[in-house]
N, C-alpha and C positions, 0 to 999 in steps of 0.2 A: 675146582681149585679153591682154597681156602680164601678168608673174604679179606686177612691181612696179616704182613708174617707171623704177626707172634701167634695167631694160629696153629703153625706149623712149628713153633719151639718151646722145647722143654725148658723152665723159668729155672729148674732146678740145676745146682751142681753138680758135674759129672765127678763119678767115683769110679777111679783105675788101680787094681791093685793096692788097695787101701789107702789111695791116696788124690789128697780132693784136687780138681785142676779147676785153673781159672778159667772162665768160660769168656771169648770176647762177647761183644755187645748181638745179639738177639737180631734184631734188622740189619745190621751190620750184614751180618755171614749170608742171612737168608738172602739178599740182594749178592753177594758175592758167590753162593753157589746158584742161583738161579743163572748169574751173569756167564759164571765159567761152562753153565751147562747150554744157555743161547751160541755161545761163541762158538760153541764145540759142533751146533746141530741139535740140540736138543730144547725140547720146549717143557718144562718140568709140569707145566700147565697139560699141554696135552698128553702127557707121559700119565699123570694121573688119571684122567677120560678116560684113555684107551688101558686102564687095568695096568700099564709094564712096571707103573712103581704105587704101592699103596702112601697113605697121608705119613703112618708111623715112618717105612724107610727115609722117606722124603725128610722127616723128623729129625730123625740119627743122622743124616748124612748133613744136617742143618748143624746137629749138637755135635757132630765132628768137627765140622769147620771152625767151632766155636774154639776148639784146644789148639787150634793151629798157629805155629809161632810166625808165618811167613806170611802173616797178609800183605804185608805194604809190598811185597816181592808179586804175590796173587792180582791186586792194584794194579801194580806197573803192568803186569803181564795183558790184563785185559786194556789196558792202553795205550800201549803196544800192538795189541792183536790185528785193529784192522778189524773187529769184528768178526773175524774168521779165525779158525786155527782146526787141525786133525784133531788133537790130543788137551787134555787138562794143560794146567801150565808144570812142569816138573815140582815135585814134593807136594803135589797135593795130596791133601790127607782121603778126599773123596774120589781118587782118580780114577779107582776100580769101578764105582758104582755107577758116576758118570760114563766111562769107557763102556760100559756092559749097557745101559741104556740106549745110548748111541746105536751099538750094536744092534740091540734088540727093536728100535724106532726102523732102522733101515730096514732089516731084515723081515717086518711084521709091513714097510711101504712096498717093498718088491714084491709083493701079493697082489 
């Protein structure tokens, strides 16, 4: 696991369709996908170790969260949560990659 988030984030602007998007803040998102991925079951730390996500996707799924307009909804949801939950909070921008992690964390323990 990388030694602190910005590590794991690209300092650069993201470009969509020719069009530059604002990025929120760097430790911001990294602290709020790691948190949405604990909540869910998932440890991004050990997810790394055991090979099921490389530094790069872990990266993108960081500089995704970054263009997301719902954080403070993202917020409330992990504080809310109870610390547990099945699923992402709805509209998350990483919910797939989280969702498919999950999957693949259980599925690689039931061995």
């Amino acid at each position: 696991m990388p030694s602190s988030p910005t590590d794991l984030v690209d300092m650069t602007g993201a470009e969509q369709g020719g069009v530059i998007l604002h990025l929120g803040d760097p430790d911001r998102h990294f602290w709020l996908v790691r948190s949405v991925a604990r909540v869910i079951g998932v440890s991004l730390g050990q997810a790394m170790v055991e090979g099921a996500i490389a530094q790069e996707e872990c990266r993108r799924m960081i500089n995704r969260c970054r263009t997301c307009a719902l954080v403070s909804a993202c917020e409330a949801w992990l504080a809310e949560s109870g610390g547990r939950a099945d699923a992402p909070p709805p509209g998350c921008v990483v919910s797939t990659e989280l969702n498919r992690l999950k999957h693949m964390m259980r599925h690689e323990g039931a061995h």
